[in-house]
ZATI-437373 format. One record per residue: x, y, z of N, C-alpha, C in turn. Coordinates in steps of 0.2 Angstrom, whole numbers, padded with zeros to 4 digits, always signed. Example, Ala and Ser with C-alpha at 12.3 -4.5 7.8 and 13.67 -1.06 7.14 Angstrom:
# residues 2
+0066-0028+0039+0062-0022+0039+0066-0016+0039;+0064-0011+0035+0068-0005+0036+0064+0000+0039;
***
This chain:
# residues 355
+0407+0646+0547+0408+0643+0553+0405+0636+0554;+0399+0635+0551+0395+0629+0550+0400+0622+0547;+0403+0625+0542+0406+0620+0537+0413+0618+0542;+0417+0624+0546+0421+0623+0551+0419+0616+0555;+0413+0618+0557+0413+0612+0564+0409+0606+0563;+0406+0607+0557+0406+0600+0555+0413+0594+0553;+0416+0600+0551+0422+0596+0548+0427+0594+0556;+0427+0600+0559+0429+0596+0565+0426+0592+0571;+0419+0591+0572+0414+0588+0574+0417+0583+0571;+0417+0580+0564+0418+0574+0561+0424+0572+0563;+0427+0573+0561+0435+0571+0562+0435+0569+0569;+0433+0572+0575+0431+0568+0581+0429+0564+0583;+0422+0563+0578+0421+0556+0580+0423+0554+0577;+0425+0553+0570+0427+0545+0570+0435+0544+0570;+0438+0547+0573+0445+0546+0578+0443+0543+0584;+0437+0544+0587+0438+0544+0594+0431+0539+0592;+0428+0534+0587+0425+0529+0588+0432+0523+0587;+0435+0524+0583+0441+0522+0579+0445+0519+0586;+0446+0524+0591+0450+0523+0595+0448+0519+0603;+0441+0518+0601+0436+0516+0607+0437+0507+0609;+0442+0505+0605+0442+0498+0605+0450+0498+0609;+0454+0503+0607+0462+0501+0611+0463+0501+0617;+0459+0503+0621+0461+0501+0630+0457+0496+0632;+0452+0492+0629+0449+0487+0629+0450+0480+0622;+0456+0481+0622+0460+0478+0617+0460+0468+0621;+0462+0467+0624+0462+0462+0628+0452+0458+0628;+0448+0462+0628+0441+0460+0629+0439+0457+0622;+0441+0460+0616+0440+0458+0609+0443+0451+0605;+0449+0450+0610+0451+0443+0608+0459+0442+0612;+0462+0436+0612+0467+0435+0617+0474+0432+0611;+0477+0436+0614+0485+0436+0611+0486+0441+0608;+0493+0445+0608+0494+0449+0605+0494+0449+0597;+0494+0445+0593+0494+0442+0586+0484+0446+0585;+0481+0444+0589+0473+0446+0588+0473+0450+0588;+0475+0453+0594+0471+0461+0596+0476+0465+0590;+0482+0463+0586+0485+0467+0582+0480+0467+0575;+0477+0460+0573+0473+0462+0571+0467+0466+0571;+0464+0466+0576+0458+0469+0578+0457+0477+0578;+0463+0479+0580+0469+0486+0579+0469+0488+0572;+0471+0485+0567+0474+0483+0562+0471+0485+0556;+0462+0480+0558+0459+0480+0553+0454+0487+0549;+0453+0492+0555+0451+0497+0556+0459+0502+0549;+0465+0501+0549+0467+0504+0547+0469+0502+0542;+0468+0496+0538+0467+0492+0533+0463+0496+0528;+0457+0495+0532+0452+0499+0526+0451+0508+0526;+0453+0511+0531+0457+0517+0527+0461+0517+0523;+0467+0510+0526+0473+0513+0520+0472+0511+0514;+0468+0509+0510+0464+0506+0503+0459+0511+0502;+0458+0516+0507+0452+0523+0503+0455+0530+0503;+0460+0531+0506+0461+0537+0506+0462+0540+0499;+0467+0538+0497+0469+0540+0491+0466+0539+0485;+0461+0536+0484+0455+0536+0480+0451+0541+0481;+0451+0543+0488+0444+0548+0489+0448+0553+0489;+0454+0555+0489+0457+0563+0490+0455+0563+0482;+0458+0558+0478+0458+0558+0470+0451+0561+0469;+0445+0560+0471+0437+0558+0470+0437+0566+0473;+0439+0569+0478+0438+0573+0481+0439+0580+0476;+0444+0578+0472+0446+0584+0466+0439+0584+0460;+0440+0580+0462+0434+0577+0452+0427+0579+0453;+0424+0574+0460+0415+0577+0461+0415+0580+0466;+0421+0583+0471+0419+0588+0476+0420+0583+0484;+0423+0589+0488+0422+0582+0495+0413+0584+0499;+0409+0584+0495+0404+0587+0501+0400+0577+0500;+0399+0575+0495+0398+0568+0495+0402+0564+0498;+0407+0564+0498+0412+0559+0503+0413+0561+0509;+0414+0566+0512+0411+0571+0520+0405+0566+0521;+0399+0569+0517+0394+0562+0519+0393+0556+0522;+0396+0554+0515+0396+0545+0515+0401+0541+0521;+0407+0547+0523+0411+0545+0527+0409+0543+0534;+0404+0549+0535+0400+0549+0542+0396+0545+0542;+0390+0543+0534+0386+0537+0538+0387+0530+0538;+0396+0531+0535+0399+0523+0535+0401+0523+0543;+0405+0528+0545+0405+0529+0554+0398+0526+0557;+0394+0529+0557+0388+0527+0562+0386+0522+0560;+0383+0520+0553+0384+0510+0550+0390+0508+0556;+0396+0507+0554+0401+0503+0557+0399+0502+0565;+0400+0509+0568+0398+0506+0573+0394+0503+0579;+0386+0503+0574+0379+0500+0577+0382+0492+0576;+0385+0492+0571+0387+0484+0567+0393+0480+0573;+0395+0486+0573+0403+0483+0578+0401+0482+0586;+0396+0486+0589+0392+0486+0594+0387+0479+0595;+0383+0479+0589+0380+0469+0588+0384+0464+0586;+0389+0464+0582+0392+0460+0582+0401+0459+0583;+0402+0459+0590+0407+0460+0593+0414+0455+0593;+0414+0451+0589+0419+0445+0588+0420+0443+0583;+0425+0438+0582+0426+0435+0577+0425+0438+0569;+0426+0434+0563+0426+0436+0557+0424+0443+0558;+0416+0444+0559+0412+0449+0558+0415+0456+0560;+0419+0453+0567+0422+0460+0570+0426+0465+0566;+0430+0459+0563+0437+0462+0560+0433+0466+0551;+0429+0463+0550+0425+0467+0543+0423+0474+0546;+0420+0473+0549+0415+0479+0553+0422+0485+0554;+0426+0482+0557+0431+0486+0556+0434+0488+0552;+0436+0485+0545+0437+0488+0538+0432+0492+0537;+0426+0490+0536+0422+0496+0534+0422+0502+0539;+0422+0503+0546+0423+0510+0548+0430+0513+0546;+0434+0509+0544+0442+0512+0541+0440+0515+0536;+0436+0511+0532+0433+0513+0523+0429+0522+0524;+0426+0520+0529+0421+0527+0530+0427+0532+0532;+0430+0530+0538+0434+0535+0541+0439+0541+0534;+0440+0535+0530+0446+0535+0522+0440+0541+0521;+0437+0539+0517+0432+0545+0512+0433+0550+0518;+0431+0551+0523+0430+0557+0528+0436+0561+0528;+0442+0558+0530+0447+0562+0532+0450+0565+0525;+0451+0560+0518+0453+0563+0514+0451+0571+0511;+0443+0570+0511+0441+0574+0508+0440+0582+0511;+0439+0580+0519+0440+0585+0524+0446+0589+0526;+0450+0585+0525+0456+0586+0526+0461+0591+0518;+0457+0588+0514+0460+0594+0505+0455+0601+0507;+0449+0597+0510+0444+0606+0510+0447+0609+0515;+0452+0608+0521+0454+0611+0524+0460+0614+0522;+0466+0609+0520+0473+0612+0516+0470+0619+0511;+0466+0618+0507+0465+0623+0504+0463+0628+0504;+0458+0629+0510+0458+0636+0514+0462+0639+0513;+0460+0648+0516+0465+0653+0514+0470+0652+0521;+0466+0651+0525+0469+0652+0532+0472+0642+0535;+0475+0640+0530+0474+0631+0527+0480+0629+0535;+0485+0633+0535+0489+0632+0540+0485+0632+0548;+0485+0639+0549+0480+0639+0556+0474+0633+0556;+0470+0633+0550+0466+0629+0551+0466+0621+0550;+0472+0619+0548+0475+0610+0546+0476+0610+0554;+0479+0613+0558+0482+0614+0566+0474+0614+0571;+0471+0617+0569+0463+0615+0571+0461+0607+0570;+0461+0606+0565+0459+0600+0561+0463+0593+0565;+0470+0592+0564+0473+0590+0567+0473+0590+0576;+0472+0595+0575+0470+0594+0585+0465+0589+0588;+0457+0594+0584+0451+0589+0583+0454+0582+0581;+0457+0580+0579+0458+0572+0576+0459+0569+0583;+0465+0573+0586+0469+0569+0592+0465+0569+0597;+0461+0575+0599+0456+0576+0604+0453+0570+0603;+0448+0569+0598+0445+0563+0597+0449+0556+0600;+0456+0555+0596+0458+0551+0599+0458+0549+0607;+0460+0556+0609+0461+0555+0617+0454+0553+0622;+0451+0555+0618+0445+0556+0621+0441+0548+0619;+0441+0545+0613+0441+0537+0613+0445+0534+0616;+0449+0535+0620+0454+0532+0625+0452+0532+0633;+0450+0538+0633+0448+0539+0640+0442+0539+0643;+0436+0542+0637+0431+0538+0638+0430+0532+0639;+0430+0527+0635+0430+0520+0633+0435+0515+0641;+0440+0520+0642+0442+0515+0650+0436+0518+0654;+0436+0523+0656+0430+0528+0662+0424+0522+0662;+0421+0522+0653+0414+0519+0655+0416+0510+0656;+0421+0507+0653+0421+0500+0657+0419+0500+0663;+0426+0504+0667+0425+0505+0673+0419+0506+0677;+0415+0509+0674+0409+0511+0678+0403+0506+0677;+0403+0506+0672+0398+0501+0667+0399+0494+0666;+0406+0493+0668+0409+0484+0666+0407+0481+0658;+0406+0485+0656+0407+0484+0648+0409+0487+0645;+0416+0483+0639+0423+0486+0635+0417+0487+0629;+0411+0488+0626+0407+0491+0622+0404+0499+0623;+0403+0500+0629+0399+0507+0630+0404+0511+0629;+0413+0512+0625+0415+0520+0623+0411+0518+0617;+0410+0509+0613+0407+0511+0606+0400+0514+0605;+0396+0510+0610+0389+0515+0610+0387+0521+0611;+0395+0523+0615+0393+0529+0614+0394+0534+0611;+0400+0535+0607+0404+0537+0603+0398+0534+0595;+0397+0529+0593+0391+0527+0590+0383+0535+0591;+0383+0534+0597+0378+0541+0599+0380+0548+0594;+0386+0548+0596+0388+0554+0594+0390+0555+0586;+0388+0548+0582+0392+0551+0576+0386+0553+0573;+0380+0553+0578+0371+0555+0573+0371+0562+0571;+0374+0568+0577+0374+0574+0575+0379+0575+0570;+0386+0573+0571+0389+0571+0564+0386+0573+0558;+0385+0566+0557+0380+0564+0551+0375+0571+0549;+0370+0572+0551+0365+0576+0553+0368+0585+0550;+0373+0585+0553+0377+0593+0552+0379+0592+0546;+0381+0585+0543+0383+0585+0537+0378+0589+0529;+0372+0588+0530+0367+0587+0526+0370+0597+0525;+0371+0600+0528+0372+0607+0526+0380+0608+0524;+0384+0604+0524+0392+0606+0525+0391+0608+0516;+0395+0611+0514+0395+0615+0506+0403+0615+0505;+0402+0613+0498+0410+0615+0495+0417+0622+0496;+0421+0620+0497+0426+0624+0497+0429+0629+0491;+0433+0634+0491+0437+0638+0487+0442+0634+0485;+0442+0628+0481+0447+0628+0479+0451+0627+0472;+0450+0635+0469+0452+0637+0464+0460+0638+0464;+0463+0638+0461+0471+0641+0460+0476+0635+0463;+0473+0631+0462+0479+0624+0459+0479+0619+0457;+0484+0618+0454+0488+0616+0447+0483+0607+0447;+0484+0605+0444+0480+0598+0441+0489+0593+0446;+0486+0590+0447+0493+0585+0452+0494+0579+0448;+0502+0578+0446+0504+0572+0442+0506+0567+0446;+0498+0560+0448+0501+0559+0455+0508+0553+0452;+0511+0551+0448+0517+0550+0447+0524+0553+0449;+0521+0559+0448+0527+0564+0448+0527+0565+0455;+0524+0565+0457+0524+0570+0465+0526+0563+0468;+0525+0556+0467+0525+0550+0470+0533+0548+0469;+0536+0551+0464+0545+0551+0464+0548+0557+0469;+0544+0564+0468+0550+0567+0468+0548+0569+0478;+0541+0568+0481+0542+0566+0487+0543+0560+0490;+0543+0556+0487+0542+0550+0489+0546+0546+0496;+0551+0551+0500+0554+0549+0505+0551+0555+0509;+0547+0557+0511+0542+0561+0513+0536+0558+0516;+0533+0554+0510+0528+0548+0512+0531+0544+0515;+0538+0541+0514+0537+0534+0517+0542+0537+0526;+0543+0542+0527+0544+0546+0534+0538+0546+0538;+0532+0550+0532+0527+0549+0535+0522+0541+0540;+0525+0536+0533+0522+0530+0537+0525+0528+0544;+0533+0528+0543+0535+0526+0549+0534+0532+0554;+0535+0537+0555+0536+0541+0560+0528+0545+0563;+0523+0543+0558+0516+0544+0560+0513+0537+0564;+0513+0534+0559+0512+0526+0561+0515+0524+0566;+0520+0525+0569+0523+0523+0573+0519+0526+0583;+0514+0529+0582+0510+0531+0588+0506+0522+0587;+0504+0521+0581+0498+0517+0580+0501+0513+0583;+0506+0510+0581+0511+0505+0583+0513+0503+0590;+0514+0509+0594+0514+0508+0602+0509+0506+0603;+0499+0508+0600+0498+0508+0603+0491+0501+0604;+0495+0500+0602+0491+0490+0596+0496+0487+0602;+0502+0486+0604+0504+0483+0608+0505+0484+0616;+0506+0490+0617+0504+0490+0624+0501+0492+0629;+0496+0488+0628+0490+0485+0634+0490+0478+0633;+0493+0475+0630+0496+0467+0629+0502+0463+0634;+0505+0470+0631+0511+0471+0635+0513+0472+0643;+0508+0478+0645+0507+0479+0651+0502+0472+0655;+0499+0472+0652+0491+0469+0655+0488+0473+0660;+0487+0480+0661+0485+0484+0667+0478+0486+0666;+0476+0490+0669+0471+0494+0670+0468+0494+0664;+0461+0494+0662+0459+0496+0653+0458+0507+0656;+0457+0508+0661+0459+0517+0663+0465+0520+0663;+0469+0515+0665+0476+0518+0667+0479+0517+0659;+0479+0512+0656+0480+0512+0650+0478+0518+0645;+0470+0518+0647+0470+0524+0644+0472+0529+0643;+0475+0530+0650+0476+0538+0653+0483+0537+0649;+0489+0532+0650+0495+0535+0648+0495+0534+0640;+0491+0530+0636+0493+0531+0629+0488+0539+0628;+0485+0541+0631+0480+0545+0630+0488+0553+0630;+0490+0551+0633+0498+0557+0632+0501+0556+0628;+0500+0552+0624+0504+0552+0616+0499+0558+0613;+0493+0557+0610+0488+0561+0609+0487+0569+0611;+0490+0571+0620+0486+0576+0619+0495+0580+0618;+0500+0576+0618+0506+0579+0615+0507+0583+0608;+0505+0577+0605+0502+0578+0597+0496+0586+0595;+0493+0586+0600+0487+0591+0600+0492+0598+0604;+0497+0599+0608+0500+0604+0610+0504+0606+0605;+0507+0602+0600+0511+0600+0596+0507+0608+0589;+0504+0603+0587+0499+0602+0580+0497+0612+0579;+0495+0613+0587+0492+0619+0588+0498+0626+0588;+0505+0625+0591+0508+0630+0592+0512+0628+0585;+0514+0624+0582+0521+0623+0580+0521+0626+0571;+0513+0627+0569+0511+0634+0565+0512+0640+0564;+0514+0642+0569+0517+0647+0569+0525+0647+0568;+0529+0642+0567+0536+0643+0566+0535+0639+0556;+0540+0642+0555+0543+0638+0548+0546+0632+0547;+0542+0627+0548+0546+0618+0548+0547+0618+0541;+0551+0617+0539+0554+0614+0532+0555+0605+0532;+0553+0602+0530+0552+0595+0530+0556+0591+0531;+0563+0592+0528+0568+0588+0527+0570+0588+0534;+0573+0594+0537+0577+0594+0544+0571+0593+0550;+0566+0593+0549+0561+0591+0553+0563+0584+0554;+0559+0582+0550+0560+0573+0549+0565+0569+0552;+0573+0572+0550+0578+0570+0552+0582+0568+0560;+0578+0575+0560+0580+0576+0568+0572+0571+0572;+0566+0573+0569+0562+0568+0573+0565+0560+0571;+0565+0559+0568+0566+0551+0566+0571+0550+0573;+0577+0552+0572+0584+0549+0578+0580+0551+0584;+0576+0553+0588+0575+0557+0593+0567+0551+0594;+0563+0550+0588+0558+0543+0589+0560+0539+0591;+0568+0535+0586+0570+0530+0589+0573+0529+0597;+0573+0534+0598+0576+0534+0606+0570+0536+0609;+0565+0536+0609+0559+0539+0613+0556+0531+0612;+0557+0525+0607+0553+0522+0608+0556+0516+0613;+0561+0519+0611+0566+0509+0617+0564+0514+0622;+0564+0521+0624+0564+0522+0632+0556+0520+0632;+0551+0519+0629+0544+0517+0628+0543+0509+0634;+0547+0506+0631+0548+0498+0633+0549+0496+0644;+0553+0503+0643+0555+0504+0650+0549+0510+0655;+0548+0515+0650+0542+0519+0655+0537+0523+0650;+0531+0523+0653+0526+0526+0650+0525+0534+0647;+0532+0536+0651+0533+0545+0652+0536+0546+0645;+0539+0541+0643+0542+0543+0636+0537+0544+0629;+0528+0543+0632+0524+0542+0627+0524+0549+0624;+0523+0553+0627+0521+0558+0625+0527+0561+0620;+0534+0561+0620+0539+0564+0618+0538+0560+0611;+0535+0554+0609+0533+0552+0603+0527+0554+0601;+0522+0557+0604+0517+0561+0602+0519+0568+0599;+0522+0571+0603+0528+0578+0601+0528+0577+0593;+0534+0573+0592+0537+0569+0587+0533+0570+0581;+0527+0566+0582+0522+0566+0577+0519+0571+0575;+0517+0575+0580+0515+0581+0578+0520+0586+0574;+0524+0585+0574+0530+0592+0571+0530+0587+0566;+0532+0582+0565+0531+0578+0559+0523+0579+0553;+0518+0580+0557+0511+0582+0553+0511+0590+0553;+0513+0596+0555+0514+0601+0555+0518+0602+0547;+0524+0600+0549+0529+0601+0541+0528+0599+0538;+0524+0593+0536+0520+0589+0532+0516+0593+0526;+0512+0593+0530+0505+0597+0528+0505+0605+0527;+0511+0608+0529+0511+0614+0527+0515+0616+0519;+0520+0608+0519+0524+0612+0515+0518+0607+0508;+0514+0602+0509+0509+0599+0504+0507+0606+0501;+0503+0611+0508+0501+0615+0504+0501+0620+0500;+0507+0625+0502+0512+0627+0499+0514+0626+0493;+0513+0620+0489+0514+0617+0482+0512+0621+0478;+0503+0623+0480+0498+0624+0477+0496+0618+0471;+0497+0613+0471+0496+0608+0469+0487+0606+0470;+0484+0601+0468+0478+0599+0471+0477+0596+0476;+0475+0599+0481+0476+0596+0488+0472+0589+0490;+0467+0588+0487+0463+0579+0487+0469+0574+0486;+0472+0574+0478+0478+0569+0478+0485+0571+0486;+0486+0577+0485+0490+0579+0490+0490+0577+0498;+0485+0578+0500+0483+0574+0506+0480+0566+0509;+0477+0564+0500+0476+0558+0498+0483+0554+0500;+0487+0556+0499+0496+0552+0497+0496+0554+0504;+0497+0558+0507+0499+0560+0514+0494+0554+0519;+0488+0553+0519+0484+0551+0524+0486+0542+0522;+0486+0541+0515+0488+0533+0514+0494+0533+0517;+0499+0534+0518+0506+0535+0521+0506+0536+0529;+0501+0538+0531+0497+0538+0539+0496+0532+0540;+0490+0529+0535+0485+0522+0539+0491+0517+0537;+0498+0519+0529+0501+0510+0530+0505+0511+0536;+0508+0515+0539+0511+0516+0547+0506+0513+0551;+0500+0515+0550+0495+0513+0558+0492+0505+0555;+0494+0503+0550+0490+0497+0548+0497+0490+0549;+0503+0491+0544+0507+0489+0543+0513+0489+0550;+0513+0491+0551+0520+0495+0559+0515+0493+0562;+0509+0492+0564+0503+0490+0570+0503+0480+0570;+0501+0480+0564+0501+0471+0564+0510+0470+0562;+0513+0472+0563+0520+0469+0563+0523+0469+0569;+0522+0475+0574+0524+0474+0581+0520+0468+0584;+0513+0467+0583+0510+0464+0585+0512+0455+0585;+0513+0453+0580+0516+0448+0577+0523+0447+0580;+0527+0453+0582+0535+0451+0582+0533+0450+0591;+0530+0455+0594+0528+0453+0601+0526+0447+0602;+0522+0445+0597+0517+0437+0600+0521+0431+0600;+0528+0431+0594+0530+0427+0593+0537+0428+0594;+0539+0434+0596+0547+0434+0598+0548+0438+0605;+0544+0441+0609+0541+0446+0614+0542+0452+0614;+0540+0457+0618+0538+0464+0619+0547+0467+0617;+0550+0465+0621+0557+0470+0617+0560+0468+0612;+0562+0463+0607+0562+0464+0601+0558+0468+0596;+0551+0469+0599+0546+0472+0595+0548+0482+0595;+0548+0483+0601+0549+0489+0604+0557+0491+0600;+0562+0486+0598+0568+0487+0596+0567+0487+0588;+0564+0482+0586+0562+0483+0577+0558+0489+0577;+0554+0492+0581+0551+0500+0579+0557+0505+0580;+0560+0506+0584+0565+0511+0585+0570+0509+0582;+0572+0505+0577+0576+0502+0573+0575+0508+0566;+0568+0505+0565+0565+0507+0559+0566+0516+0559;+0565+0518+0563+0562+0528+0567+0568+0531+0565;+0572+0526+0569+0579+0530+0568+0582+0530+0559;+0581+0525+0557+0584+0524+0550+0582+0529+0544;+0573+0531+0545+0571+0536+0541+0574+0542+0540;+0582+0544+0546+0585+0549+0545+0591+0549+0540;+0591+0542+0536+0597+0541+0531+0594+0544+0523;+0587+0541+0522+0585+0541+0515+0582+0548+0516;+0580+0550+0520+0576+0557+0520+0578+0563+0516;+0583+0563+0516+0589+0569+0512+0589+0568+0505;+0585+0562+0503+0585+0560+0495+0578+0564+0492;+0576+0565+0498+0566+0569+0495+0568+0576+0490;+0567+0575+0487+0566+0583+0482+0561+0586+0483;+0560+0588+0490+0555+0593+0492+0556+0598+0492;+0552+0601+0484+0553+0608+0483+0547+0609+0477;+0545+0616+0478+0539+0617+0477+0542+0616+0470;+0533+0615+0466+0534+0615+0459+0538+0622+0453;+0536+0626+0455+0538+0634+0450+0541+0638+0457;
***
């Protein structure tokens, strides 16, 4: 039970420090082109550690990278709390990405590997959203109250101590009985799996780097409505384990149905959640059918989470940019461009277990 809640403890926070900057996007620097940076950079430096640490996570074990993940979290964010601007902001930010990378990867293979790996990835994946939701809605509350877009980070900062601290006892998993992963192999014969993944996961990040720029409203109210992509994702994550999603006709059907959830996005707030939906059924098939391989789950989830951060990294500073320099509906039209198209190549995935 111990090893559970750490692992879910963690993965809350540092989702929900990760996420402490986007309703207060606007306070960290001016134009949509910055605040995509500032967004951005955080998932920059996840997407350059995941997949080294899933690898890492097979070879010396994930209870060191569990660790290291959590006290690059509480580093980053004392760091990002003193120095809030410029250059330093956007580093500080890679490095909570870098920390977040080692955490999620390695937590997330001791999870997949579990006997009970489906009910408990559904767990796992909730806690992520939870935290998201929760650095969204905390972080408007305390401006609000406090008049300063820093206190979700101090406090959420507060929070990653227990984290850490639970760490010192978290102990290796059961992950005997599978196969050695040829990550070439697996990188042809999914490989339009992953790239589903970036745009169709990624694509929440993407909404949510540009609209409070977009809007200009409430840093609360904003909260509240990107905060329903999240907890869609969470109602999603938790029931949708119990059906048998098959990967291909998942995807196909979310891809066409994102790209129309995201132009209706441009027009109204209510559409937010129906792309939270979206991405949940899309991490459900994902990650069950990963596990199911029997494959080595570090590489396995390693490739799945890099495929996550180039979506929230790449699809986040590209809406950003298309918004700054060509305005909010072109940008919202090049995402649901993109969402919808993943349902052409998808069909070419050779998702099929090994033996």
């Amino acid at each position: 039970m111990l090893q559970k809640l750490t692992v879910l403890l963690g993965v809350f926070v540092v989702m929900a420090l990760s996420n402490a900057v986007v309703p207060v996007l606007p306070d960290f620097g001016e134009g949509a082109a910055v605040q995509g940076a500032v967004y951005s950079a955080y998932f920059l430096g996840a997407f350059i550690t995941v997949l080294p640490a899933g690898i890492a996570s097979d070879r010396i074990g994930r209870v060191p990278l569990v660790r290291a993940g959590l006290l690059l979290t509480l580093a980053s964010g004392v760091l990002i709390f003193l120095f809030p601007s410029g250059l330093p902001l956007l580093a500080f930010r890679v490095i909570e990405g870098i920390g977040a990378g080692l955490f999620l990867s390695a937590a997330l293979a001791w999870t997949n590997s579990h006997a009970s790996s489906a009910r408990l990835s559904g767990y796992f994946m909730a806690a992520l959203n939870i935290g998201l939701v929760m650095g969204l809605l905390l972080t408007g509350w305390l401006d609000a109250v406090l008049e300063s877009h820093l206190a979700g980070i101090a406090f959420f900062t507060v929070l990653a101590v227990p984290a850490a601290v639970m760490s010192v006892a978290f102990r290796e998993g059961d992950h005997a009985g599978f196969a050695r992963a040829d990550l070439p192999l697996i990188v042809r014969d999914y490989f339009w799996l992953f790239a589903a993944t970036v745009v169709l996961i990624g694509m929440t990040g993407a909404i949510a780097a540009v609209y409070p720029e977009y809007t200009g409203g409430d840093p609360s109210l904003l909260a509240l409505q990107l905060a329903t992509v999240n907890i869609a994702t969470i109602v999603v994550v938790l029931v949708a384990p119990r059906f048998n999603l098959r990967p291909i006709p998942t995807i196909r059907v979310s891809s066409l149905l994102m790209g129309a959830a995201v132009v209706a996005g441009y027009v109204t707030p209510y559409a937010f959640p129906v792309i939270g939906a979206l991405a949940g059924m899309v991490m459900v098939a994902a990650l069950a059918f990963l596990a199911e391989t029997r494959l080595e789950q570090g590489v396995m989830v390693g490739l799945f989470n890099t495929a996550s951060y180039a979506g929230f990294t790449f699809l986040s500073a590209l809406a950003g940019l298309v918004a700054g320099y060509s305005g909010f509906l072109p940008a919202f039209l090049l995402l649901a461009g993109i969402a919808a198209a993943i349902a052409v190549p998808i069909g070419r995935c050779r998702c099929r277990h090994p033996g």
